[in-house]
C-alpha positions as CSV (number, residue, x, y, z in Angstrom):
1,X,-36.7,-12.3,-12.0
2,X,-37.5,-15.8,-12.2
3,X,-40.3,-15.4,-14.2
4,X,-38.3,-13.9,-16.6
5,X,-35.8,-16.4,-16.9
6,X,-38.6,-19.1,-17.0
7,X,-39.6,-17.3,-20.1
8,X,-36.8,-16.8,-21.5
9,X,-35.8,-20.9,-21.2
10,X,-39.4,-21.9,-22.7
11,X,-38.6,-19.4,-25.8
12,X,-35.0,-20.8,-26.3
13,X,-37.3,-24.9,-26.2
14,X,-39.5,-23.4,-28.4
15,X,-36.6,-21.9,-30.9
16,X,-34.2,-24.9,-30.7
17,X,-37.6,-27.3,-30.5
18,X,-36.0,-30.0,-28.0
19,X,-36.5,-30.0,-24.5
20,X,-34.1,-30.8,-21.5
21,X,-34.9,-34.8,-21.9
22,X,-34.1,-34.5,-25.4
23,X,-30.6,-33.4,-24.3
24,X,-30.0,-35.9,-21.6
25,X,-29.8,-38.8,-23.9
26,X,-25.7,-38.0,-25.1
27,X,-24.2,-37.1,-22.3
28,X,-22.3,-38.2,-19.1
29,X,-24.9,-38.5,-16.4
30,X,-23.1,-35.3,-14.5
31,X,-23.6,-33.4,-17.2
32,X,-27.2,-34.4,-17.5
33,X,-27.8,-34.0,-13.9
34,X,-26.1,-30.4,-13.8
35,X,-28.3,-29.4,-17.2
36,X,-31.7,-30.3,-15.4
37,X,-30.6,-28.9,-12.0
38,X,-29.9,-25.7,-13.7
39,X,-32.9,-25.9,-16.5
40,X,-30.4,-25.3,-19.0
41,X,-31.3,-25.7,-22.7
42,X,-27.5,-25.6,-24.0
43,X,-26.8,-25.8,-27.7
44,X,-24.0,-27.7,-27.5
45,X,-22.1,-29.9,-24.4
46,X,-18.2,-31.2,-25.1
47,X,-16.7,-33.6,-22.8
48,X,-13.1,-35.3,-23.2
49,X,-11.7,-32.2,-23.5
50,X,-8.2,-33.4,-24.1
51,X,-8.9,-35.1,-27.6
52,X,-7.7,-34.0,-30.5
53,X,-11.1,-35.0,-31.8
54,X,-12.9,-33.0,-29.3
55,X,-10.7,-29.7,-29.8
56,X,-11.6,-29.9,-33.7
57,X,-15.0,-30.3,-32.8
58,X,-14.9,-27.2,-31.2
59,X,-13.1,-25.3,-33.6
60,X,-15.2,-26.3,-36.2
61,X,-18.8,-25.8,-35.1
62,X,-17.7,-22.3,-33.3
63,X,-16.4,-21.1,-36.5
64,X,-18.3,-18.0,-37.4
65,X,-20.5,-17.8,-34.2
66,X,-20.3,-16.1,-30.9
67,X,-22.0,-16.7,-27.7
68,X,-22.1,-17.7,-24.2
69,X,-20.7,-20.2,-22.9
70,X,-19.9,-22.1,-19.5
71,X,-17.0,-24.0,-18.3
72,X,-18.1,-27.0,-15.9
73,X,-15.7,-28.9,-12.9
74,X,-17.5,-32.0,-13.4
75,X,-15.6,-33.3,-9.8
76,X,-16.8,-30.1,-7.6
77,X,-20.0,-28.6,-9.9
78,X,-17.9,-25.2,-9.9
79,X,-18.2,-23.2,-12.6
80,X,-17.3,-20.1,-15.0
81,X,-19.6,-18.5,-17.3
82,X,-18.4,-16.1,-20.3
83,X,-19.0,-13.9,-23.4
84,X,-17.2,-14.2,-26.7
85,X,-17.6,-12.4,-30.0
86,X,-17.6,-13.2,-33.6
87,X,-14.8,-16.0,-33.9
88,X,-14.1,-16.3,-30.3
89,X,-15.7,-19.0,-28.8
90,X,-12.6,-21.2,-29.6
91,X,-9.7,-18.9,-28.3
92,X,-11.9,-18.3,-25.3
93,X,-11.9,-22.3,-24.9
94,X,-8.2,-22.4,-25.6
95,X,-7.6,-19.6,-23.3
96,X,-9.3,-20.9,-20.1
97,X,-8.8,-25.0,-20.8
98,X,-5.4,-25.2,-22.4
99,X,-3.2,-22.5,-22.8
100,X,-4.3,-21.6,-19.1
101,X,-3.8,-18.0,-19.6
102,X,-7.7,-17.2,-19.0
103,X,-9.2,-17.2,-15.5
104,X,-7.1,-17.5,-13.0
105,X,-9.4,-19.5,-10.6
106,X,-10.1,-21.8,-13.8
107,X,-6.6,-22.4,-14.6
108,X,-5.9,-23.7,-11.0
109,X,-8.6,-25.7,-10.7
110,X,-7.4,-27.0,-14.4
111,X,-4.3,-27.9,-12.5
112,X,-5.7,-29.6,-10.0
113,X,-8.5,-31.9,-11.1
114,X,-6.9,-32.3,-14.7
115,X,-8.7,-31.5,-18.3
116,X,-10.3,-34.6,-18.7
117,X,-12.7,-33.6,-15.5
118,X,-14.3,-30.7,-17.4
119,X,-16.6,-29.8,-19.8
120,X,-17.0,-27.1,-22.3
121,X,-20.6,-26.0,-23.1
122,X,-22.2,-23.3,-25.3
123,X,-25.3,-22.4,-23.5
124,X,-26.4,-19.9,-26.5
125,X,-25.4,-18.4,-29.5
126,X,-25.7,-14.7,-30.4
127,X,-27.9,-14.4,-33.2
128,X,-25.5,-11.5,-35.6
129,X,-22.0,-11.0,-35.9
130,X,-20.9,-8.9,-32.6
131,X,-20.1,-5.5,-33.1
132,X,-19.0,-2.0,-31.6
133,X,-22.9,-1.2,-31.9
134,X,-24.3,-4.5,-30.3
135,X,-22.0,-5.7,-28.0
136,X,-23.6,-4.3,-25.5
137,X,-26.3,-6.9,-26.4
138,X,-24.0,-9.2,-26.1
139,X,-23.3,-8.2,-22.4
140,X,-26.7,-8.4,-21.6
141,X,-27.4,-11.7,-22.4
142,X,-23.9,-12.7,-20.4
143,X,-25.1,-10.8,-17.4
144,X,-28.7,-12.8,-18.1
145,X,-26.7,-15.8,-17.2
146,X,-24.3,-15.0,-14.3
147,X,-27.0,-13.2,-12.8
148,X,-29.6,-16.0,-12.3
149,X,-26.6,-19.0,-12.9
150,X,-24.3,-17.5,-10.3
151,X,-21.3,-19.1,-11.2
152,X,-18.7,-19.2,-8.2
153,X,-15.7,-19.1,-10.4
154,X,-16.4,-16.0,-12.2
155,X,-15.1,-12.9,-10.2
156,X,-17.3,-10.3,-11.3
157,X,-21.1,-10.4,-11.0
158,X,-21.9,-8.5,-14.2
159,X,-21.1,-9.1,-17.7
160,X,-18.1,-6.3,-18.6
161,X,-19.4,-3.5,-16.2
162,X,-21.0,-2.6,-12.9
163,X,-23.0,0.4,-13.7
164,X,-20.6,2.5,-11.4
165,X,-21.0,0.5,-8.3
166,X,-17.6,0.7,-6.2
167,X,-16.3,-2.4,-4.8
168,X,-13.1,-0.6,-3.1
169,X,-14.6,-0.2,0.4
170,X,-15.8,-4.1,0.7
171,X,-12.7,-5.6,-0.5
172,X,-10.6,-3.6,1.8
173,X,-12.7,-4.5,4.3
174,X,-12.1,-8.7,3.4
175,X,-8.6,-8.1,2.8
176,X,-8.2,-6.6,6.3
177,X,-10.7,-9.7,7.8
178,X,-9.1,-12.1,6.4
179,X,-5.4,-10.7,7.5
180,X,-6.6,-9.7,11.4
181,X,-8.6,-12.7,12.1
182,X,-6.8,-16.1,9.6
183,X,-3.1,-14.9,9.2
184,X,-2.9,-13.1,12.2
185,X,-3.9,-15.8,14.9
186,X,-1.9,-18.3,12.7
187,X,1.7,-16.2,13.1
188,X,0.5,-14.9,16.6
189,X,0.2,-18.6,17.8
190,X,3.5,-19.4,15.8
191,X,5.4,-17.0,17.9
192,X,3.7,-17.6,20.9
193,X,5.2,-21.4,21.1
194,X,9.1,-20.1,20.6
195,X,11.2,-20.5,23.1
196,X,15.0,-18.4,22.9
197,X,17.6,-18.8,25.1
198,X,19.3,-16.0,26.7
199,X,22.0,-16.7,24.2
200,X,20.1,-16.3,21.0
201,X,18.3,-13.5,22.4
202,X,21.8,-11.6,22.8
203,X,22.4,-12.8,19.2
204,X,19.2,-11.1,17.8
205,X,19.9,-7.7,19.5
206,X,23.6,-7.8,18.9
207,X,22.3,-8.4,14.7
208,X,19.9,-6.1,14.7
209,X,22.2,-3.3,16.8
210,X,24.6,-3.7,13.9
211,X,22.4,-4.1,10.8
212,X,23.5,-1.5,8.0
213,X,20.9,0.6,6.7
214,X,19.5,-0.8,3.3
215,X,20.6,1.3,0.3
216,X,18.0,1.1,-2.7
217,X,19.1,1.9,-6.2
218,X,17.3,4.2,-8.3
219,X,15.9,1.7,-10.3
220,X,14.5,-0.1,-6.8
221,X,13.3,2.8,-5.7
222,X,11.3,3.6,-8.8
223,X,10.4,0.0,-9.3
224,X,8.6,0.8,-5.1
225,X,7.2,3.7,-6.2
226,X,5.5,2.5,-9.3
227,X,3.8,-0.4,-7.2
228,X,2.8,2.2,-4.4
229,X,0.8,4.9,-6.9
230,X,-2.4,4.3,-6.4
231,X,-4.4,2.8,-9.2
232,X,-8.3,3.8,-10.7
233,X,-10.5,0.9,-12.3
234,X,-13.0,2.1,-15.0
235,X,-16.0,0.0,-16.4
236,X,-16.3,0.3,-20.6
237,X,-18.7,2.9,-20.1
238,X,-16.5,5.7,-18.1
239,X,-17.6,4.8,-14.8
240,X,-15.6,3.9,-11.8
241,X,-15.2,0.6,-10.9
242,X,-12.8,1.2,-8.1
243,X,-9.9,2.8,-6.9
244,X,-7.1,1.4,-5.2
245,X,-4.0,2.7,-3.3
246,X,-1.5,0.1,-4.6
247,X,-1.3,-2.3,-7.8
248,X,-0.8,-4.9,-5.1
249,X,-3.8,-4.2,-3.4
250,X,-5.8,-3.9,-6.8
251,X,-4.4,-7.2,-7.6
252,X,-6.0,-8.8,-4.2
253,X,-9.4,-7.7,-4.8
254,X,-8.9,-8.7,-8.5
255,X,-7.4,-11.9,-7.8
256,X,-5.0,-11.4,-11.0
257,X,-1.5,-11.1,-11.1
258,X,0.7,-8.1,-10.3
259,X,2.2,-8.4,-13.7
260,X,-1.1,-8.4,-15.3
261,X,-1.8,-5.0,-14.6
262,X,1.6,-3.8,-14.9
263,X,1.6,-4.9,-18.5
264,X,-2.3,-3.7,-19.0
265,X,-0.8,0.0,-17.6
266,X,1.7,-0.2,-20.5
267,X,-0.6,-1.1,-22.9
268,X,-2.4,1.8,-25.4
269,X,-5.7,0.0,-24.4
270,X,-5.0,-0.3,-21.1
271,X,-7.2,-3.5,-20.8
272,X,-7.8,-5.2,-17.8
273,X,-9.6,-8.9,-17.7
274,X,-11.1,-8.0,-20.8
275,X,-13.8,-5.5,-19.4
276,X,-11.8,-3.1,-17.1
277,X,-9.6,0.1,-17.9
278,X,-7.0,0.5,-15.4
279,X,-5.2,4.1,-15.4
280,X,-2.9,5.3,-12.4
281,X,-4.4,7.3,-9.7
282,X,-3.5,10.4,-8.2
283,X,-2.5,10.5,-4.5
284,X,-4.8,12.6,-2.2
């Protein structure tokens, strides 16, 4: 595997005829240090991301083209790595960086370190316009990069699909981890340190002795439901992705919203993060 990316890198020196000093001389010394760390041969690296000036910059030279591309924390050295087609490198930039409505993990790290400590960086451009027929091209050469890049904000490990490899079973298993040994020693310990009076104790019983039961109305009770049916993730190819008994649960392994697949279910395309198909599940 390294021997193929090595290849691959001295082909795109050859094609682009610089090499990684040559790209070193424009930008901030981060980004210089990151691009020789990585042996990256980017085409093109965008920093002040919160100009007007850089934003048309952007717009402009992606006009046309489509690519990979990576999305640098220039304060921590996280970063995301994506696809986009044929006149989509610039809402994929808007998406993630401004209009925060792209990765999740992104958007809060946008929050928190601000715009300005980010950069914006085409690694490579995808040689035809991107269609039904080559796309999966398109994936490959993604998957080329998150698999020997690794980027620690991206949530899946492979461009658009995962050849039918089930996740289900080792996110339940981190869910329940992370419940029984964090949350539960933390609201264990919590209660451990109360102390109640005689008085309040006689309080709680006396509440609870007299507590109504709750009455649900039938839109409460279908809105329950419909977050209980189990859920079934599908990769663009057919194959199962993973199956879920709640949308809550599917949300946790996903880190998305609720809401997100909710409105991806009501779809006609039923689209999920761009590379899933969600459907609802049957119960067993």
């Amino acid at each position: 595997n390294n021997k193929y990316i090595t290849i691959r890198l001295n082909k795109l020196r050859n094609e682009r005829n610089y090499s990684t000093s040559s790209v070193k001389c424009s930008k901030s010394e981060v980004i210089n240090k990151f691009i020789l760390d990585k042996q990256l041969i980017p085409v093109n690296v965008y920093e002040n991301l919160s100009l007007e000036e850089t934003k048309k910059k952007i717009k402009s030279y992606s006009k046309g083209k489509s690519g990979i591309y990576l999305i640098l924390n220039k304060v921590t050295l996280d970063y995301y790595i994506g696809s986009a087609s044929t006149n989509k490198i610039y809402s994929r930039f808007y998406s993630h960086l401004l209009g925060l409505t792209g990765s999740k993990i992104v958007k809060l790290s946008v929050k928190k370190y601000k715009l300005d400590n980010f950069s914006f960086i085409i690694l490579e451009e995808f040689p035809h316009i991107v269609t039904k027929e080559n796309n999966k091209t398109l994936l490959d050469l993604e998957d080329f990069y998150l698999k020997s890049l690794l980027p620690n904000y991206n949530i899946l490990t492979e461009a658009g699909n995962t050849f039918g490899y089930k996740h289900t079973e080792v996110s339940r298993i981190n869910m329940k981890s992370k419940y029984s040994e964090e949350r539960r020693m933390t609201i264990g310990s919590l209660n451990r340190v109360k102390s109640l009076s005689n008085e309040t104790k006689d309080k709680l019983r006396k509440a609870a002795l007299n507590r109504l039961p709750r009455i649900f109305t039938e839109q409460a009770l279908l809105n329950m439901k419909k977050s209980c049916k189990p859920v079934v993730l599908y990769n663009k190819n057919g194959t199962v992705y993973g199956e879920y008994s709640s949308i809550t649960e599917a949300s946790f392994a996903l880190n998305c919203s609720i809401k997100t697949i909710h409105r991806a279910l009501k779809s006609n395309s039923k689209l999920l993060k761009k590379c899933l198909i969600v459907k609802y599940g049957c119960y067993i």
